[in-house]
Each structure stands twice: as structure tokens, then as C-alpha cells.
C-alpha positions in Angstrom: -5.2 2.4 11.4 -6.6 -1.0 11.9 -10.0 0.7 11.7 -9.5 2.4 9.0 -7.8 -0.7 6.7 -10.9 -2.3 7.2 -12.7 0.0 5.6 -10.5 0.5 2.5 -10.8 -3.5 2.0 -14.5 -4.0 2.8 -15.1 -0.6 0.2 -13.2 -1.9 -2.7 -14.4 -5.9 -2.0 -18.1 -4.7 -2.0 -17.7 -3.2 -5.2 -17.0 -6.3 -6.8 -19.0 -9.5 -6.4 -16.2 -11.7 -7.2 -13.7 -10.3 -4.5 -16.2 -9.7 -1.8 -16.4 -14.0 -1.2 -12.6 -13.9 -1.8 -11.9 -11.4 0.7 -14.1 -12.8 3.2 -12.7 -16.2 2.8 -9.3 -15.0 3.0 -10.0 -13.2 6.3 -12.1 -15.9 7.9 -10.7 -19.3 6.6 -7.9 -21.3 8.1 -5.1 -19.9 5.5 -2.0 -19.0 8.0 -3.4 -20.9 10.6 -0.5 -23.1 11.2 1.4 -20.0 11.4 -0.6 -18.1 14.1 -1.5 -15.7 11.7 -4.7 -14.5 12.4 -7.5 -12.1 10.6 -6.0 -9.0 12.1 -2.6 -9.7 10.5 -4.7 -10.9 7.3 -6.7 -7.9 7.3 -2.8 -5.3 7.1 -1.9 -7.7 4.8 -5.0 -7.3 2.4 -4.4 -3.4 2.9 -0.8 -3.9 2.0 -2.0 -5.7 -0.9 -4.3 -3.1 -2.3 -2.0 -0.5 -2.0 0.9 -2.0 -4.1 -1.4 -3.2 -6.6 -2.9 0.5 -7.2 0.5 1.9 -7.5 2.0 2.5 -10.8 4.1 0.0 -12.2 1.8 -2.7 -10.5 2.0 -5.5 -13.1 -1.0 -7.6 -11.1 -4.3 -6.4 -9.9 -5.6 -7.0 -6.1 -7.3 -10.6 -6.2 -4.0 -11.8 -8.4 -2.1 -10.6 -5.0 -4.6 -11.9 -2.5 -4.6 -15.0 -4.5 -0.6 -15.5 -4.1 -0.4 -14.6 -0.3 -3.3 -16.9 0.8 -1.4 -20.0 -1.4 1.7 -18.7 0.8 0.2 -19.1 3.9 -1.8 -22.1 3.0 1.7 -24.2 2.6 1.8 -26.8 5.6 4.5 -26.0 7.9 5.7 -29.2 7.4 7.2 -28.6 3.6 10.6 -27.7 3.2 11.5 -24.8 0.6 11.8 -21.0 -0.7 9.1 -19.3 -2.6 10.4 -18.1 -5.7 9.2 -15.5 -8.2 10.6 -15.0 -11.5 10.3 -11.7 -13.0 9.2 -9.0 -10.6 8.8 -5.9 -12.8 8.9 -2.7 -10.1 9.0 -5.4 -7.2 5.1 -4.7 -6.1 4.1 -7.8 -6.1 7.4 -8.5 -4.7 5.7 -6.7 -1.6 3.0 -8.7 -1.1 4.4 -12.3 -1.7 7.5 -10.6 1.4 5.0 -10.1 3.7 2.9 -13.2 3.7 6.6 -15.0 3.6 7.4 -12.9 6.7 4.7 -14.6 8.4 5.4 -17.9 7.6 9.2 -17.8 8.2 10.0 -18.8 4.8 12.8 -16.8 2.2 11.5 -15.1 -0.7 14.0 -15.5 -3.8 13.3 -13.0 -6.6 14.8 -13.5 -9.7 14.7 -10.9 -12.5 17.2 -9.6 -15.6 16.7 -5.5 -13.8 17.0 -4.8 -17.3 13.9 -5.8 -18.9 12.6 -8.3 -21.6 15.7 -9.6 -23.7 16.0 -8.9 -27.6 12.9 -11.7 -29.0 11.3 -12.5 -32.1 8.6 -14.9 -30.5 5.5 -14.3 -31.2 2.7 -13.9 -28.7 -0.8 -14.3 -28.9 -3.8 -13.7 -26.4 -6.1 -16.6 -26.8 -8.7 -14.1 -29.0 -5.5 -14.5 -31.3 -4.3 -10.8 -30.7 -0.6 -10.4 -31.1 0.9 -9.1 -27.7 3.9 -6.6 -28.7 6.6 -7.6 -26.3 9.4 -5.7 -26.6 13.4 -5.5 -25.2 13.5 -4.0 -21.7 9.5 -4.2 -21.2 8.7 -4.4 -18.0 12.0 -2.9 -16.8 12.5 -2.3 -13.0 16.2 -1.4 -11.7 17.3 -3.5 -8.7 17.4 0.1 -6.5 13.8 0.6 -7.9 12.5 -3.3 -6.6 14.7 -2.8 -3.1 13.1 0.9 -2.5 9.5 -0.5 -3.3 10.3 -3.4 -1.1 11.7 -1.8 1.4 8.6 1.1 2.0 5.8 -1.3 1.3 6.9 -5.5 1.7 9.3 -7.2 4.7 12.9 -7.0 2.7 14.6 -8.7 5.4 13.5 -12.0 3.9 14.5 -11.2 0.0 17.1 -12.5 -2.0 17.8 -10.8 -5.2 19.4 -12.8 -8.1 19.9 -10.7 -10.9 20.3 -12.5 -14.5 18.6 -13.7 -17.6 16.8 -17.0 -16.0 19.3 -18.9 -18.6 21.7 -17.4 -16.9 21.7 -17.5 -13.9 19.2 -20.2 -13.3 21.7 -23.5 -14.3 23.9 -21.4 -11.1 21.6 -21.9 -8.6 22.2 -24.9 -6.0 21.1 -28.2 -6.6 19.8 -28.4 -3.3 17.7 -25.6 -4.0 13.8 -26.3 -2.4 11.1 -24.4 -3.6 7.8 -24.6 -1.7 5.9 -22.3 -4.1 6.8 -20.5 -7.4 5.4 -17.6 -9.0 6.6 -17.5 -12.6 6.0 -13.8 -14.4 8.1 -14.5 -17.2 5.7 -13.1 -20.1 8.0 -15.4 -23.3 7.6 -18.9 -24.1 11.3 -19.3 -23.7 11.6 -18.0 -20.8 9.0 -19.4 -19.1 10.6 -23.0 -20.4 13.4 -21.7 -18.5 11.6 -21.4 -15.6 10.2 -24.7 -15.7 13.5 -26.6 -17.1 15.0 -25.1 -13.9 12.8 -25.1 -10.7 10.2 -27.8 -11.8 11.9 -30.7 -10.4 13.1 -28.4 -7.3 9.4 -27.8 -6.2 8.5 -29.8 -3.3 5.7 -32.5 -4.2 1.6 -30.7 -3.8 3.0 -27.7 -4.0 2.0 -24.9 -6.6 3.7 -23.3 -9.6 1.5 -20.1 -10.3 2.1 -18.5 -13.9 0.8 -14.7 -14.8 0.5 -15.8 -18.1 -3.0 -17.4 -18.4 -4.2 -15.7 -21.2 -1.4 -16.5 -23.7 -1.7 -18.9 -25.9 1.9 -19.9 -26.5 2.6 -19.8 -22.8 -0.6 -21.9 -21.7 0.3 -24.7 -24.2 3.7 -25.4 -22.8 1.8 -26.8 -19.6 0.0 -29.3 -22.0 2.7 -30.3 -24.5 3.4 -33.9 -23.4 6.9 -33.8 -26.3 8.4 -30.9 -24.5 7.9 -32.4 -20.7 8.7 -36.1 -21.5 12.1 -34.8 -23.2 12.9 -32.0 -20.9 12.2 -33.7 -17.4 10.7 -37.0 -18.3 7.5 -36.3 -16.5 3.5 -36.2 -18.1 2.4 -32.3 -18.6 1.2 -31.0 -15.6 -2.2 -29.0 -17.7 -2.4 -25.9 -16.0 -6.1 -24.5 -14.1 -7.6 -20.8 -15.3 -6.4 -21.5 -19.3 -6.9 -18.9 -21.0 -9.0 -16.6 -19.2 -7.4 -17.1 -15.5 -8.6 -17.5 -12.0 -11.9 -16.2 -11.3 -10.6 -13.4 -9.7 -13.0 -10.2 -11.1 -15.5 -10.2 -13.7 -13.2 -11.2 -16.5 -11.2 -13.5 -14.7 -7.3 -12.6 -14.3 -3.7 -13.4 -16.0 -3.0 -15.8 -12.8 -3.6 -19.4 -13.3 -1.8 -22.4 -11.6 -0.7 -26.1 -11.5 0.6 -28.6 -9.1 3.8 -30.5 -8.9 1.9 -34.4 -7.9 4.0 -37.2 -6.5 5.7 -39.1 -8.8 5.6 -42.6 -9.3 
């Protein structure tokens, strides 16, 4: 099995000259070291990987998944926290992010309406200025549908599921609440403020805040619009790294981009 996951990876990372460094870092770098993870555990989790993002309803392709786990394991022991994604379509990558929390003994908390996109009239725009068409209940995955894909393919022993509009049932989350890494898959400017409003100032300091969202326009300016962060949470925008065409993650870069909650003052 082991044998044969190694050759799945190394097939599908050859074919790509982006992924093959990628892969190779993941497998031989310190990432997880803390943890006693080491490259055979890497290596399932790579094939785990793969194999939720080729299935249908996969919302993120294979270096947006490696790209999460390794940040997972690459947390220091040391910091306190949850990771926490927001919107999880089918729960795929839901699979992925449960596993590499699995082996670092850490709770994944996955937040998503299970209905869908709500009613909008925001507009959305790639940065090439192309209208995106989102839509209420796009990107609809029932709770049953996430816990059965969990279940088969992630570790769902170390899920919690909070089902809600993020206005909802964000502002009923503890205040205590300690995030040590947040994947945000929101897709709308107001949700993704949300998100932000929310969990921002509950992510522990050096840690990352990952958004699927690189490409939009609407979305990538929120992390730059000093108005909106010095009223919301009196902090200086964070900026945001892979604007607008995302982490170098294949030959046209990826929706994933990321920024970093630094020490304050």
C-alpha cells in the first residue's frame, strides 16, 4: 500500500514542475517534526490528499491541500489553539486539514451554513474583471454529505461541526476561543468580513489566516483596506501574499493565498 502511494504521488508530482519541489519538500523537510510525524506518515497523507482533491465536489486542487496540511504541521507545539475552516463545501478538504490535525493533536472546527451560499447581490469580480456568478445554495454540502466524506477519507474523531450563517453563529462562539490556524473558504465579501470580524483577534500571534479567495478582487482588497481594519478591530491591514493569482502552486498559480496575524504593539 505504502509502495504503491508512492508511486501515485511521485506520478502525478513529476507531471508538474511546480509540485514535484513541493512534494519533495513536503516529504523531506522538518514540517511535523515536532510532532514525530515522519515522511512515511507524510507520504499517506499526500495520497490521502490527492484522492479527496480528484473526487467530485473537491472545491481545491492537490498543492492547495498539501499547502494547508504542511502549514498544520509546521505550527510549533508550543501555540495554543483550534484550526478552523470556514466553508467546507462536500467536506474534502475537510479531509485533508483532519488528518494533518490528527497528527498534531489539535481539534479541527468546521464551520459552514450545510445549505449553501445565502440570497446576495454582491458583486464579484476575478482580477481580469470577469464577473463570478455566485448564486444561493452554491457550493451546497449537507452535514450527512461532509460527516460521510469525513468519515471514509479524513480522521472525524477530531471534527467539530457548527452549522450556521458565520453571522450567525460566529458572535456564539466562546470568547476564549483560540485558533492556531484558519482556513477561510467563504467565496463573498461579506462573509469573508465575517470571518475576519470574528476569529481575527482569536488567532494566536505568527499564526496564518489562509483565504481560497486569491483571485477575487473584492475579497483580496479587504486584506488591504486600512478604513475597514482600523474601524472593525483597530489594527493596520494585514496585505495578504499570492494577490490575485495565488500561491505558486501549478502553472497558473492557485485560489490559496495567506497572511499572518504579527504581534501587536
Amino acid at each position: 500500500m505504502l509502495l504503491a502511494s508512492l508511486g501515485r504521488v511521485r506520478g502525478i508530482a513529476h507531471t508538474s514542475c511546480v509540485m514535484a519541489p513541493v512534494v519533495a519538500d513536503f516529504l523531506q523537510g522538518a514540517a511535523g517534526r515536532e510532532y514525530g510525524v515522519g515522511a512515511k506518515e507524510k507520504l499517506q497523507l499526500l495520497s490521502r490528499a490527492l484522492l479527496c482533491s480528484r473526487k467530485q465536489g473537491s472545491a481545491l486542487m492537490w498543492g492547495e491541500h498539501v499547502a494547508l496540511a504542511r502549514a498544520i504541521l509546521d505550527i510549533p507545539r508550543s501555540v495554543q489553539g483550534v484550526v478552523g475552516e470556514f466553508g467546507c463545501f462536500k467536506g474534502l478538504s475537510t479531509c485533508t486539514l483532519s488528518l494533518a490535525c490528527k497528527m498534531t493533536n489539535r481539534r479541527l472546527v468546521v464551520f459552514d451554513s450545510f445549505q449553501g451560499l445565502p440570497k446576495t447581490s454582491e458583486d464579484v469580480h476575478n482580477f481580469d474583471g470577469t464577473a463570478i456568478d455566485y448564486k444561493e445554495g452554491h457550493y451546497r454540502g449537507t452535514l450527512d454529505e461532509v460527516r460521510q466524506n469525513v468519515t471514509a477519507y479524513g480522521a472525524i474523531e477530531v471534527c467539530e461541526f457548527v452549522p450556521g450563517f458565520f453571522s450567525d453563529s460566529l458572535p456564539q462562539r466562546p470568547q476564549d476561543e483560540r485558533f492556531a490556524l484558519i482556513f477561510e473558504d467563504a467565496d463573498l465579501p461579506s462573509s469573508v468580513k465575517d470571518v475576519i470580524r470574528h476569529t481575527w483577534k482569536k488567532l494566536a500571534p505568527d499564526c496564518h489566516f489562509f483565504t481560497h479567495e486569491a483571485r477575487d478582487y473584492e475579497v483580496v482588497r479587504i486584506f488591504f483596506d486600512q478604513q475597514w481594519w482600523r474601524g472593525e478591530l483597530g489594527e493596520q491591514p494585514p496585505g495578504l501574499v499570492g494577490s490575485g493569482i495565488g500561491l505558486p502552486l501549478s502553472r497558473i498559480g492557485s485560489g490559496l493565498a495567506h497572511t499572518r496575524r504579527m504581534h501587536q504593539r
